[in-house]
N, CA, C, O and CB atoms as a CASP TS submission, in Angstrom:
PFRMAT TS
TARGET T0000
AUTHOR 0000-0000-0000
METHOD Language model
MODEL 1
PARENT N/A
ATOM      1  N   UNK     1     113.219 -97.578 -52.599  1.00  0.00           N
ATOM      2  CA  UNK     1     113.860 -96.625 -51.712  1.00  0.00           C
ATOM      3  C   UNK     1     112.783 -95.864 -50.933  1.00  0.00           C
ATOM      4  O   UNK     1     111.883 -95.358 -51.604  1.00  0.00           O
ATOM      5  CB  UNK     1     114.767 -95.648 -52.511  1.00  0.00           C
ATOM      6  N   UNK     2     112.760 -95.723 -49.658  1.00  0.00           N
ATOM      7  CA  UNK     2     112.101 -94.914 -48.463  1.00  0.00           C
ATOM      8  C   UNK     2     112.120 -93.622 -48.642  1.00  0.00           C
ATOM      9  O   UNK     2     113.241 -93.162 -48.857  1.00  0.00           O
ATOM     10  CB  UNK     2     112.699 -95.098 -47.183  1.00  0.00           C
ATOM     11  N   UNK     3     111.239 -92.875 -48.624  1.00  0.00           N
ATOM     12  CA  UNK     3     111.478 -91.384 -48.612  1.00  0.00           C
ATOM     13  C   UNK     3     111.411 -90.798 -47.271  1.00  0.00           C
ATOM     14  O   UNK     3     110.431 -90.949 -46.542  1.00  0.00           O
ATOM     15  CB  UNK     3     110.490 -90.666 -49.471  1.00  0.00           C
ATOM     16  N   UNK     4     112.575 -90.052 -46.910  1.00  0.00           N
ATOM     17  CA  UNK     4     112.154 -89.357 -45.364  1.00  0.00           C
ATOM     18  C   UNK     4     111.548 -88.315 -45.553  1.00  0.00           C
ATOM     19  O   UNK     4     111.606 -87.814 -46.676  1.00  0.00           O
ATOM     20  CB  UNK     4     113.257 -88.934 -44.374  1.00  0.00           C
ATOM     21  N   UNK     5     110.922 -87.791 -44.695  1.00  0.00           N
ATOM     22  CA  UNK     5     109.718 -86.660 -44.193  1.00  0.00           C
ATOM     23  C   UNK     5     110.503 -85.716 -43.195  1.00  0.00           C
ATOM     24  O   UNK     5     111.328 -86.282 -42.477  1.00  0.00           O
ATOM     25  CB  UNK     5     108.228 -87.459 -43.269  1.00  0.00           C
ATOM     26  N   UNK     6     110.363 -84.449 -43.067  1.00  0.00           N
ATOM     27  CA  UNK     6     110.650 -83.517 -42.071  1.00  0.00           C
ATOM     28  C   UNK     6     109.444 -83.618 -41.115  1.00  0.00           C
ATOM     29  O   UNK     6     108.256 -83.714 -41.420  1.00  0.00           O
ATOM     30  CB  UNK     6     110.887 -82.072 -42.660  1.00  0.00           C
ATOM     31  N   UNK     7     109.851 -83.587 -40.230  1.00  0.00           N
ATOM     32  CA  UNK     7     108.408 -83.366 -39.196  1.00  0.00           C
ATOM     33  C   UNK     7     108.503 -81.967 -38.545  1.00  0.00           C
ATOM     34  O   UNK     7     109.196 -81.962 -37.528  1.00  0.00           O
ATOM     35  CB  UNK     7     108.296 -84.600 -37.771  1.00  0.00           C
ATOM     36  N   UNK     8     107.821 -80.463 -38.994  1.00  0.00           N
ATOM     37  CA  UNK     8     107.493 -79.846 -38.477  1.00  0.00           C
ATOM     38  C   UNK     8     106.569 -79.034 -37.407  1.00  0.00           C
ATOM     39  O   UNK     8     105.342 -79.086 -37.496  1.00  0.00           O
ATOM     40  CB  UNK     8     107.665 -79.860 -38.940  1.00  0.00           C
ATOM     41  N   UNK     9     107.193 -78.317 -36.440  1.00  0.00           N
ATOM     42  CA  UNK     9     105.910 -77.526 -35.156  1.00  0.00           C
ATOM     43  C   UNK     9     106.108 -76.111 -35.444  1.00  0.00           C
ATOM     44  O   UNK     9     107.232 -75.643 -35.264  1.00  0.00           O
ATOM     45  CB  UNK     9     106.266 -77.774 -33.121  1.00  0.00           C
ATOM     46  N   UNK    10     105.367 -75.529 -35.776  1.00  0.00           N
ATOM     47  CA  UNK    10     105.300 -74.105 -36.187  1.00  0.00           C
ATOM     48  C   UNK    10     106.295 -73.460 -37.301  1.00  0.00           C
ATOM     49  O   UNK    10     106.662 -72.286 -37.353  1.00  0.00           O
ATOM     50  CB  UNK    10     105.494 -73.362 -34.968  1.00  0.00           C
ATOM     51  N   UNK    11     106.593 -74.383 -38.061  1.00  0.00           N
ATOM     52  CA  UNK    11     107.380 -73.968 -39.388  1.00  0.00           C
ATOM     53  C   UNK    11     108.544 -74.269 -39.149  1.00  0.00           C
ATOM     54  O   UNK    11     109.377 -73.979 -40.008  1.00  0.00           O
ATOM     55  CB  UNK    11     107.373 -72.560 -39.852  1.00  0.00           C
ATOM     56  N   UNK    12     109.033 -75.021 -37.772  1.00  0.00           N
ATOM     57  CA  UNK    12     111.102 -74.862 -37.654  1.00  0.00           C
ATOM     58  C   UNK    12     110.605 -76.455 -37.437  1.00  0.00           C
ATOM     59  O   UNK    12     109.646 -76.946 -36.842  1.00  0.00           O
ATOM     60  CB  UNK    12     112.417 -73.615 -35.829  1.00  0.00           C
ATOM     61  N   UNK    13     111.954 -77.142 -38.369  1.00  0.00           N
ATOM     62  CA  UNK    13     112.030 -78.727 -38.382  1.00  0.00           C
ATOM     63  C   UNK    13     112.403 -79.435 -37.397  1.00  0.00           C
ATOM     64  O   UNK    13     113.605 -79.324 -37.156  1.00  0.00           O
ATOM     65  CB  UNK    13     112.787 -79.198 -39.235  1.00  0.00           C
ATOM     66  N   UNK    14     111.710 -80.269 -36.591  1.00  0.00           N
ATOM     67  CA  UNK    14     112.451 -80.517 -35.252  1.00  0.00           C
ATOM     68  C   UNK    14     112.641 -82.421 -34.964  1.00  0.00           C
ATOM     69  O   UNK    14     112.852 -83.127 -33.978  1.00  0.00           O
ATOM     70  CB  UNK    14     111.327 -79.652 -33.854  1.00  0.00           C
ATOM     71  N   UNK    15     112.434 -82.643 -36.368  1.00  0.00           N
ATOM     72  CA  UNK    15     113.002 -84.142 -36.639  1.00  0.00           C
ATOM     73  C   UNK    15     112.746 -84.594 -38.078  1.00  0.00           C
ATOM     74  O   UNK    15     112.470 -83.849 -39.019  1.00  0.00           O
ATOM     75  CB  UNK    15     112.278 -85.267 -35.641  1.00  0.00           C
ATOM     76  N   UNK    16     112.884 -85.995 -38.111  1.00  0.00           N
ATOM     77  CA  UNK    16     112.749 -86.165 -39.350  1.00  0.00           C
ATOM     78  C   UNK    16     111.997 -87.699 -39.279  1.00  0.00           C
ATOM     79  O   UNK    16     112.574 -88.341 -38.401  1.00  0.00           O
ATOM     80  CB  UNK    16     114.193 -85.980 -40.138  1.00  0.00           C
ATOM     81  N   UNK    17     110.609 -88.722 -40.076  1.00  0.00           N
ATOM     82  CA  UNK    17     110.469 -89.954 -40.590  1.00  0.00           C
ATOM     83  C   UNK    17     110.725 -90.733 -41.755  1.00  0.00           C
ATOM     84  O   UNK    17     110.806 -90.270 -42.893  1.00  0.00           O
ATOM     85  CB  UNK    17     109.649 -90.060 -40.500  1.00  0.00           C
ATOM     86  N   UNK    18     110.857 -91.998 -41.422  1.00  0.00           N
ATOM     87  CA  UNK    18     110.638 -92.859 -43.287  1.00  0.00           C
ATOM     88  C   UNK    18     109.120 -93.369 -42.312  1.00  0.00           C
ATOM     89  O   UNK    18     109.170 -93.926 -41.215  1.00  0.00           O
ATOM     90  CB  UNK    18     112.379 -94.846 -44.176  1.00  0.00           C
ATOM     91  N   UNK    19     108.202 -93.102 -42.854  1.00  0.00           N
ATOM     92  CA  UNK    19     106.868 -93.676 -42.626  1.00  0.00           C
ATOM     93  C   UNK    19     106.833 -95.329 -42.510  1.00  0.00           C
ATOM     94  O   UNK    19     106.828 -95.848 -43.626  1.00  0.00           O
ATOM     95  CB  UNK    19     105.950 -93.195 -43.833  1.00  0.00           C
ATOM     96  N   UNK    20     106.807 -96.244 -41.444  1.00  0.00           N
ATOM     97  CA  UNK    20     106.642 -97.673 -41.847  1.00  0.00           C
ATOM     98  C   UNK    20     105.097 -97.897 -42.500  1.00  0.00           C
ATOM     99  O   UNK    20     104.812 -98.669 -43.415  1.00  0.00           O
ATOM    100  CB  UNK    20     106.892 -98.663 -40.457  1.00  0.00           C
ATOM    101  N   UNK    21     104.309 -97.121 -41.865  1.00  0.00           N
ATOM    102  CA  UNK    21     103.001 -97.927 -42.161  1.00  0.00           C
ATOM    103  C   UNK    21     101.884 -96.359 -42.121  1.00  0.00           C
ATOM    104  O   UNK    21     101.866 -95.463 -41.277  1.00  0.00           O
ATOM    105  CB  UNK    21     102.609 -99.454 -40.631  1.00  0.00           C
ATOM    106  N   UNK    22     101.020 -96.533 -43.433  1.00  0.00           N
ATOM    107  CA  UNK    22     100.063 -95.559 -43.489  1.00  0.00           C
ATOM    108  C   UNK    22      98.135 -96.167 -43.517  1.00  0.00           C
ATOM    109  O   UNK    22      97.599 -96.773 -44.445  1.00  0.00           O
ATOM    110  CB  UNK    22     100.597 -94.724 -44.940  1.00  0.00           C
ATOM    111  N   UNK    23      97.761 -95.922 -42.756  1.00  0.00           N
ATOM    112  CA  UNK    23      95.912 -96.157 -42.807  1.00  0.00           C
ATOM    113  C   UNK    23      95.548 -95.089 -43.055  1.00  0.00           C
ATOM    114  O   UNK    23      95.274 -94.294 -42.156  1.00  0.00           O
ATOM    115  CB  UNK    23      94.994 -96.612 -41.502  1.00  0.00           C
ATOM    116  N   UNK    24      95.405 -94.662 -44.880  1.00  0.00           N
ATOM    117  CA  UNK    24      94.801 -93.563 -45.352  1.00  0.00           C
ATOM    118  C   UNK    24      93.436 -93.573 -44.781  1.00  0.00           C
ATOM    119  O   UNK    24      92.995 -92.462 -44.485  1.00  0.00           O
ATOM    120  CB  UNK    24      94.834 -93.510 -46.806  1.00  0.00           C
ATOM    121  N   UNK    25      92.652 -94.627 -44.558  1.00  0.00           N
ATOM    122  CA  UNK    25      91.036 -94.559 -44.142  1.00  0.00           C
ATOM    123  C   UNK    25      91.092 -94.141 -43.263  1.00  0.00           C
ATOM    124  O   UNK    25      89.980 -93.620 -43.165  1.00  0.00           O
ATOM    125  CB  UNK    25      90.154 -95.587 -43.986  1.00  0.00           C
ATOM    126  N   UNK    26      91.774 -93.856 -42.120  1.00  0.00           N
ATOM    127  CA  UNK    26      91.868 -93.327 -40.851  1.00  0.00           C
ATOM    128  C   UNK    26      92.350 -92.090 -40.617  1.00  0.00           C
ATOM    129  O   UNK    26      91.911 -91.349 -39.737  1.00  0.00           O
ATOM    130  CB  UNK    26      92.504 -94.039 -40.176  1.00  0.00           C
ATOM    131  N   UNK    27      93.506 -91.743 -41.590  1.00  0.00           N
ATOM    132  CA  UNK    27      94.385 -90.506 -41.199  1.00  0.00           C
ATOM    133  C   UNK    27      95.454 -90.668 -40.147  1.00  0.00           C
ATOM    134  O   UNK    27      95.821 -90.149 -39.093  1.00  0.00           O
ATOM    135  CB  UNK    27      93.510 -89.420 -40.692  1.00  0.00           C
ATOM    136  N   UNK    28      95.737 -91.550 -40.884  1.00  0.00           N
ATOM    137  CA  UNK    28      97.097 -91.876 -39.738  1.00  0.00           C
ATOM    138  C   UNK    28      98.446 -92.509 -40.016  1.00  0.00           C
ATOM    139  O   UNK    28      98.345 -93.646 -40.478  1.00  0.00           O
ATOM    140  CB  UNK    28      96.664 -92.841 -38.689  1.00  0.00           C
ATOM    141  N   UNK    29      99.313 -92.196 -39.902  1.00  0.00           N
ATOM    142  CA  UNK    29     100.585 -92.675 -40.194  1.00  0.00           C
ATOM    143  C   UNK    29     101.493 -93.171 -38.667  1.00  0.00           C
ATOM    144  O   UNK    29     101.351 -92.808 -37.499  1.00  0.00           O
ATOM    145  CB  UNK    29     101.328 -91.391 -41.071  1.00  0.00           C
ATOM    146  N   UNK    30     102.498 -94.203 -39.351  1.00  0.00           N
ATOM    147  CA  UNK    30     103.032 -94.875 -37.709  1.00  0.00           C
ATOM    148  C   UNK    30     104.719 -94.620 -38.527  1.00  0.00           C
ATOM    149  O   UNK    30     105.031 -94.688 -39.715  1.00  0.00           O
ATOM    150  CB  UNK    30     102.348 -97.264 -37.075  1.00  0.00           C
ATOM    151  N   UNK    31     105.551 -94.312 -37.287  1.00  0.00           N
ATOM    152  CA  UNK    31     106.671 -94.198 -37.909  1.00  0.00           C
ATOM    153  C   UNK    31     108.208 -94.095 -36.787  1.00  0.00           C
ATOM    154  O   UNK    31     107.864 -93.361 -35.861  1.00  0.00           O
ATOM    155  CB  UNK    31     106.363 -92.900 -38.834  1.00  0.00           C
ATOM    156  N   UNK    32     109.567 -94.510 -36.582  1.00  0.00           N
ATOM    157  CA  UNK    32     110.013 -93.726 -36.159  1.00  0.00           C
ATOM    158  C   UNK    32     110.482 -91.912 -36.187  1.00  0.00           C
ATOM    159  O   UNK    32     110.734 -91.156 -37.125  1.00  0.00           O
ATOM    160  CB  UNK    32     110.472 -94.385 -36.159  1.00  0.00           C
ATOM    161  N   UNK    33     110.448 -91.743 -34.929  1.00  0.00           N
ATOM    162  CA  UNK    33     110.759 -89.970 -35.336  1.00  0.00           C
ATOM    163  C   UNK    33     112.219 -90.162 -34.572  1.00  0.00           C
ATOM    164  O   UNK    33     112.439 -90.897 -33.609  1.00  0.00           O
ATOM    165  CB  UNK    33     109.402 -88.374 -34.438  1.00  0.00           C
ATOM    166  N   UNK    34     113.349 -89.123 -35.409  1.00  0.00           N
ATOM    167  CA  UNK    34     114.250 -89.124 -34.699  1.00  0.00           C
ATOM    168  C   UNK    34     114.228 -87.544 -34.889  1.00  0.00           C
ATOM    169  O   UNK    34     113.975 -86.949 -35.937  1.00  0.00           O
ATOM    170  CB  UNK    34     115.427 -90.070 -35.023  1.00  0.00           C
ATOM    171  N   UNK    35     114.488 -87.090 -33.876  1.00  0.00           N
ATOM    172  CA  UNK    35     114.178 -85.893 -33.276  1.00  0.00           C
ATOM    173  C   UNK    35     115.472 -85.173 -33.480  1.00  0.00           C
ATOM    174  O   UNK    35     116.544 -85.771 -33.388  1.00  0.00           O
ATOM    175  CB  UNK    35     113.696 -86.018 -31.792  1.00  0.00           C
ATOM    176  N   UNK    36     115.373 -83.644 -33.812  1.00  0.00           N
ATOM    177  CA  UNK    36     116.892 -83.110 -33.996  1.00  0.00           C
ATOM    178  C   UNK    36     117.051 -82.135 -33.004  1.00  0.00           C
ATOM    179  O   UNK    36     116.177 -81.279 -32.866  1.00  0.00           O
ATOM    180  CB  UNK    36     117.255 -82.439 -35.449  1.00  0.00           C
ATOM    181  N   UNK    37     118.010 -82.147 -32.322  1.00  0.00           N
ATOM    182  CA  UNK    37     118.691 -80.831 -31.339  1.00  0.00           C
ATOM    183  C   UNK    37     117.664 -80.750 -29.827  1.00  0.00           C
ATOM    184  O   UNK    37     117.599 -79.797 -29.050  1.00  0.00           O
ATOM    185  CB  UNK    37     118.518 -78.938 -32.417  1.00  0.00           C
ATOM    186  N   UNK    38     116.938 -82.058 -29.739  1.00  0.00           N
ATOM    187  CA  UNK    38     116.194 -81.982 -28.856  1.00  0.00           C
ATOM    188  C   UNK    38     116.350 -83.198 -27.941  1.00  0.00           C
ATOM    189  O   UNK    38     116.166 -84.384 -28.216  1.00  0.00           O
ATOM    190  CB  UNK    38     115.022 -81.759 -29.370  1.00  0.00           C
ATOM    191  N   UNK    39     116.747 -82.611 -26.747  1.00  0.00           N
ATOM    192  CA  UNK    39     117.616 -83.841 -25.453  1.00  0.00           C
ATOM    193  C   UNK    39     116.349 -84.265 -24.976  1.00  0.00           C
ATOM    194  O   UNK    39     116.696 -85.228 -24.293  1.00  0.00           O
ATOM    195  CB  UNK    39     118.818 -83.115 -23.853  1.00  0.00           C
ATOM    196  N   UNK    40     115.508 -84.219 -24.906  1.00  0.00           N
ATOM    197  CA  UNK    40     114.145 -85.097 -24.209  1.00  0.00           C
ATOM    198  C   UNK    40     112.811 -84.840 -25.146  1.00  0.00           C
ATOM    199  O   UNK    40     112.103 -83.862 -24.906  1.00  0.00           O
ATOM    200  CB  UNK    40     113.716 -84.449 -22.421  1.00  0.00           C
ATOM    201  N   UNK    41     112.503 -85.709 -26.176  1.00  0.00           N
ATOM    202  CA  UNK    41     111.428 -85.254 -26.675  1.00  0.00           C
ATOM    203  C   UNK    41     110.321 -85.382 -26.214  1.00  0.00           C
ATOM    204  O   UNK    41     109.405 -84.935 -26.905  1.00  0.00           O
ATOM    205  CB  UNK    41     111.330 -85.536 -27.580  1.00  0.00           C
ATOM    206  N   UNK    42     109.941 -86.088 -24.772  1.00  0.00           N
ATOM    207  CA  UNK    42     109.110 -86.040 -23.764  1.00  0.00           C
ATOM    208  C   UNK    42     108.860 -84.391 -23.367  1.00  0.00           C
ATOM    209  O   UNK    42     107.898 -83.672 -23.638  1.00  0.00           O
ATOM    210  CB  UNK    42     109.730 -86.950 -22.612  1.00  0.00           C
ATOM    211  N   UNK    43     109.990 -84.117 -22.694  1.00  0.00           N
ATOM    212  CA  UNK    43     110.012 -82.579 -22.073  1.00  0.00           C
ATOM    213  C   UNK    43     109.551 -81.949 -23.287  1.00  0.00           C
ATOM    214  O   UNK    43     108.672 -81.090 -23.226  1.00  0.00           O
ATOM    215  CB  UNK    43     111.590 -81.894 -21.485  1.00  0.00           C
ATOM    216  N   UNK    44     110.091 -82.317 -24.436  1.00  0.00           N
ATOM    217  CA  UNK    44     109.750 -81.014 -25.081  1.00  0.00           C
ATOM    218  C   UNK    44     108.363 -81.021 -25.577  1.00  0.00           C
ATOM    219  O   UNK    44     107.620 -80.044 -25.483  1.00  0.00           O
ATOM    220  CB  UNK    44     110.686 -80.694 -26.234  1.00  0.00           C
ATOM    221  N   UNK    45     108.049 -82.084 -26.077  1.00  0.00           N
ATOM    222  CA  UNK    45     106.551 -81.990 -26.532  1.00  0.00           C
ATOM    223  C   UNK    45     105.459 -81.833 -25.222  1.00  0.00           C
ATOM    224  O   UNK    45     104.341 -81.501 -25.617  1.00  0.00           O
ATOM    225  CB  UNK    45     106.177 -83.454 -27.422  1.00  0.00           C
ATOM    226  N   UNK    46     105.552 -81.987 -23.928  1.00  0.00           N
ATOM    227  CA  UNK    46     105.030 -81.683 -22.776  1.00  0.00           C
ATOM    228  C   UNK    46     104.758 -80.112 -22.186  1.00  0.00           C
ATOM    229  O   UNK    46     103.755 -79.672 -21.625  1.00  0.00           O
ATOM    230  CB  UNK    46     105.831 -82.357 -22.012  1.00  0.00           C
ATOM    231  N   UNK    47     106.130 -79.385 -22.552  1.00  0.00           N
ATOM    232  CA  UNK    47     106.163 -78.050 -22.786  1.00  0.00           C
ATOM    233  C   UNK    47     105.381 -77.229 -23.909  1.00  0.00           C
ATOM    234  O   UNK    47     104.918 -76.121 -23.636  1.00  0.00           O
ATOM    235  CB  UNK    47     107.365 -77.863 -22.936  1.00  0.00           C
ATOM    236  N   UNK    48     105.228 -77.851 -25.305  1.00  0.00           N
ATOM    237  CA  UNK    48     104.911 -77.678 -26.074  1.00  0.00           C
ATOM    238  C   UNK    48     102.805 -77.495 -25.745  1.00  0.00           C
ATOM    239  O   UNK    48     101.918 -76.664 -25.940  1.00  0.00           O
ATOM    240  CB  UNK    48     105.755 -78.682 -26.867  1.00  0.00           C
ATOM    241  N   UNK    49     102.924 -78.530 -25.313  1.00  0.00           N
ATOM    242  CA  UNK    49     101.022 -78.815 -24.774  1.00  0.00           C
ATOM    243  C   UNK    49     100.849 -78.211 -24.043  1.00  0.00           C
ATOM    244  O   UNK    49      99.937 -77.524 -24.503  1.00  0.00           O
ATOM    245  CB  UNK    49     100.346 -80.060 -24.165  1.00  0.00           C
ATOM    246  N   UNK    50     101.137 -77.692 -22.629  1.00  0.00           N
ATOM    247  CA  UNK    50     101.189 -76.842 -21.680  1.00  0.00           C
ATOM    248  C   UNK    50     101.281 -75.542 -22.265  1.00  0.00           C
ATOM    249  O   UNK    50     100.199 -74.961 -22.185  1.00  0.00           O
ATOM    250  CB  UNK    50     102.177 -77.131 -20.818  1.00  0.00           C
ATOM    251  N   UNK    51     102.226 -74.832 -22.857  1.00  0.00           N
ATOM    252  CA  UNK    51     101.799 -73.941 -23.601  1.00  0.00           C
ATOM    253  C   UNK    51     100.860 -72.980 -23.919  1.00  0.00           C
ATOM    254  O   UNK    51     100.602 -71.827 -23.574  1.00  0.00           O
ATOM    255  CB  UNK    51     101.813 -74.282 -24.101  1.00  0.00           C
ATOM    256  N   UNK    52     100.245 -74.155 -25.004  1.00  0.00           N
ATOM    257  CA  UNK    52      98.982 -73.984 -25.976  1.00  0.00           C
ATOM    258  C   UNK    52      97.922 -74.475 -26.002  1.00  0.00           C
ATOM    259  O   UNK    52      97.200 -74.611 -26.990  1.00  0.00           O
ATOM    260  CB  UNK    52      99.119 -74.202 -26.981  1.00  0.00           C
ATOM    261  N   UNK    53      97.596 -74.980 -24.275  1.00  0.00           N
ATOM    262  CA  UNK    53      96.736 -75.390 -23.908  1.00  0.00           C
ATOM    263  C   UNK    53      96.285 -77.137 -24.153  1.00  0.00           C
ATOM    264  O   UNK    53      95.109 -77.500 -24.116  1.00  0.00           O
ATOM    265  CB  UNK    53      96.060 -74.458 -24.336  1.00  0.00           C
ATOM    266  N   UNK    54      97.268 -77.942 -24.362  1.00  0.00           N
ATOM    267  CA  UNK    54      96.256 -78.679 -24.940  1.00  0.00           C
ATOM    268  C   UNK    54      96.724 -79.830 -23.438  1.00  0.00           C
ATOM    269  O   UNK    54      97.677 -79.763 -22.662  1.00  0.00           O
ATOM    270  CB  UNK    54      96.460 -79.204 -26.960  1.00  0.00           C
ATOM    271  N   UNK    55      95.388 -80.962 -23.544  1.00  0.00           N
ATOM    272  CA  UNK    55      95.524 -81.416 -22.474  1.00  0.00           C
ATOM    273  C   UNK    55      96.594 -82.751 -22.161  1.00  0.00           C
ATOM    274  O   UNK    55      96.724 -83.618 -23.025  1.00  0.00           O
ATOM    275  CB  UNK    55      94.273 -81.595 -22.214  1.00  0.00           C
ATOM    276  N   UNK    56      96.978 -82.794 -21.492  1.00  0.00           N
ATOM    277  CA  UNK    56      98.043 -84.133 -21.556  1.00  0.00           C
ATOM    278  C   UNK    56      97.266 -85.323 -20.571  1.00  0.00           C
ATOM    279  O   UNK    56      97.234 -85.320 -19.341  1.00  0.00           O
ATOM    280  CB  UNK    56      99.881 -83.669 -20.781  1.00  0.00           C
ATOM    281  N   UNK    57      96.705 -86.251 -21.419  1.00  0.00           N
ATOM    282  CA  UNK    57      95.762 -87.686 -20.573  1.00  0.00           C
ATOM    283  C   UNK    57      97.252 -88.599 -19.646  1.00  0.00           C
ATOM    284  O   UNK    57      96.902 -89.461 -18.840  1.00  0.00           O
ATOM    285  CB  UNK    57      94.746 -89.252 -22.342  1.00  0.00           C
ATOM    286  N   UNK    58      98.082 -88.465 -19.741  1.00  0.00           N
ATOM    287  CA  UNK    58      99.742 -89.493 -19.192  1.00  0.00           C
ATOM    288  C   UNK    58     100.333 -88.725 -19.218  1.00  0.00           C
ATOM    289  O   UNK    58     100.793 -88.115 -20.183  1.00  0.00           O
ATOM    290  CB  UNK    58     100.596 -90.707 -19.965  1.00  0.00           C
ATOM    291  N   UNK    59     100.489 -88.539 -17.862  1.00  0.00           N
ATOM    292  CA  UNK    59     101.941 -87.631 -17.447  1.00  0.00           C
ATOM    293  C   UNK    59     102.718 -89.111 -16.431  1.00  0.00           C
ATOM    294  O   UNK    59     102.271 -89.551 -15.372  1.00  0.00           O
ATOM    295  CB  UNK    59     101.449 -85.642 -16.096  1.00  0.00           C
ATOM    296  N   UNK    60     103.843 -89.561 -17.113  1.00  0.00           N
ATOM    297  CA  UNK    60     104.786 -90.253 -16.337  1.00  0.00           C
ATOM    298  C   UNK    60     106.384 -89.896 -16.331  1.00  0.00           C
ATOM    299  O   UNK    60     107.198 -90.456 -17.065  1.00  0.00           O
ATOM    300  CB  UNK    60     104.621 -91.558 -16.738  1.00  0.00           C
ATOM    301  N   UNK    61     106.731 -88.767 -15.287  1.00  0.00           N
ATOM    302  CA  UNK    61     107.745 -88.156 -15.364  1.00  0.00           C
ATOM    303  C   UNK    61     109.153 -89.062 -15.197  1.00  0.00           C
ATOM    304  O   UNK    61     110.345 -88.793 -15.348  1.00  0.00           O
ATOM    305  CB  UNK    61     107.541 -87.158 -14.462  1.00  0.00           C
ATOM    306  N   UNK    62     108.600 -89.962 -14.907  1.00  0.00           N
ATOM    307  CA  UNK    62     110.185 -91.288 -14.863  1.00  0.00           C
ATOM    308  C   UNK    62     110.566 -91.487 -16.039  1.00  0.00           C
ATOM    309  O   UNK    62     111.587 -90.859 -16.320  1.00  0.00           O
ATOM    310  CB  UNK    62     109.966 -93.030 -14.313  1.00  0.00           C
ATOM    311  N   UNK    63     110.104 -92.184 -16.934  1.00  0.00           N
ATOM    312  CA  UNK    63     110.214 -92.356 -18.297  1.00  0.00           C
ATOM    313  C   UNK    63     111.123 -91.828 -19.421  1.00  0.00           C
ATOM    314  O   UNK    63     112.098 -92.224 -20.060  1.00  0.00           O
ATOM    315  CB  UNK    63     109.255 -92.089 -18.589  1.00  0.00           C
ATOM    316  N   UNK    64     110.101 -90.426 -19.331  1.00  0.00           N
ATOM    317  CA  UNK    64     111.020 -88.938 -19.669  1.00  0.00           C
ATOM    318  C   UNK    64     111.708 -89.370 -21.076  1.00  0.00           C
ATOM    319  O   UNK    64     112.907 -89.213 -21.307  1.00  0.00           O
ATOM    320  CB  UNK    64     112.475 -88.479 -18.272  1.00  0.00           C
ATOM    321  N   UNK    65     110.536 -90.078 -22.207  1.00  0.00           N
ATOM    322  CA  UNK    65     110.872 -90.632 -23.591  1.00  0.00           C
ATOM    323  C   UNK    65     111.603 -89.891 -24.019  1.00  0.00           C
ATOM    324  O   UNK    65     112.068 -90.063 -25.146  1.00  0.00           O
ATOM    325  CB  UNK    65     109.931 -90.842 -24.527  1.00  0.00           C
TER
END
Protein backbone atom coordinates (compact mmCIF):
# COMPACT_ATOMS: atom_id res chain seq x y z
CA UNK A 1 0.00 0.00 0.00
CA UNK A 2 1.21 3.73 -1.10
CA UNK A 3 1.35 6.23 1.47
CA UNK A 4 0.12 9.79 0.51
CA UNK A 5 2.05 12.89 1.61
CA UNK A 6 0.51 16.43 2.23
CA UNK A 7 2.44 18.87 0.33
CA UNK A 8 2.80 22.00 2.28
CA UNK A 9 3.75 26.19 1.54
CA UNK A 10 3.97 28.00 4.68
CA UNK A 11 2.18 25.56 7.01
CA UNK A 12 -1.52 25.52 5.03
CA UNK A 13 -1.84 22.13 2.84
CA UNK A 14 -2.29 22.95 -0.66
CA UNK A 15 -2.21 19.34 -2.19
CA UNK A 16 -1.44 16.09 -1.63
CA UNK A 17 1.44 12.92 -3.29
CA UNK A 18 1.91 8.98 -3.36
CA UNK A 19 5.68 9.46 -4.29
CA UNK A 20 6.39 7.20 -7.61
CA UNK A 21 10.04 7.39 -7.44
CA UNK A 22 12.73 8.62 -4.75
CA UNK A 23 16.85 9.34 -5.53
CA UNK A 24 17.81 9.60 -1.86
CA UNK A 25 21.56 10.33 -3.31
CA UNK A 26 20.28 13.33 -4.85
CA UNK A 27 17.44 14.69 -2.73
CA UNK A 28 14.82 14.29 -4.81
CA UNK A 29 11.53 12.85 -5.15
CA UNK A 30 9.20 12.61 -8.54
CA UNK A 31 5.53 12.36 -8.04
CA UNK A 32 2.01 13.36 -9.08
CA UNK A 33 0.69 16.47 -7.10
CA UNK A 34 -2.93 16.95 -7.08
CA UNK A 35 -3.43 20.22 -5.87
CA UNK A 36 -6.42 21.26 -3.51
CA UNK A 37 -8.75 24.42 -3.90
CA UNK A 38 -6.35 25.71 -6.41
CA UNK A 39 -7.80 26.50 -10.19
CA UNK A 40 -4.31 27.03 -11.85
CA UNK A 41 -1.39 25.66 -10.09
CA UNK A 42 0.75 27.47 -12.66
CA UNK A 43 -0.77 30.94 -11.51
CA UNK A 44 -0.46 30.02 -8.25
CA UNK A 45 2.96 28.85 -7.78
CA UNK A 46 4.08 31.89 -10.23
CA UNK A 47 2.47 34.28 -7.74
CA UNK A 48 3.94 32.48 -5.08
CA UNK A 49 7.82 33.19 -6.68
CA UNK A 50 7.11 36.69 -7.55
CA UNK A 51 6.28 37.33 -4.17
CA UNK A 52 9.28 36.12 -2.40
CA UNK A 53 11.50 36.90 -4.79
CA UNK A 54 12.52 33.94 -6.31
CA UNK A 55 13.40 33.82 -9.96
CA UNK A 56 11.21 32.12 -12.59
CA UNK A 57 13.86 30.64 -15.68
CA UNK A 58 10.06 29.67 -18.06
CA UNK A 59 7.48 31.84 -18.09
CA UNK A 60 4.93 30.29 -20.80
CA UNK A 61 1.64 31.97 -20.14
CA UNK A 62 -0.39 29.70 -22.75
CA UNK A 63 0.04 26.58 -21.01
CA UNK A 64 -1.10 27.93 -17.68
CA UNK A 65 -0.38 24.06 -16.02
Amino acid sequence: MKKTYAIQLNKVTIGTTVFAYADVSMGVVFGTVLFQDINSPYDFLKEYCLQNGIGIDAHIPKINL
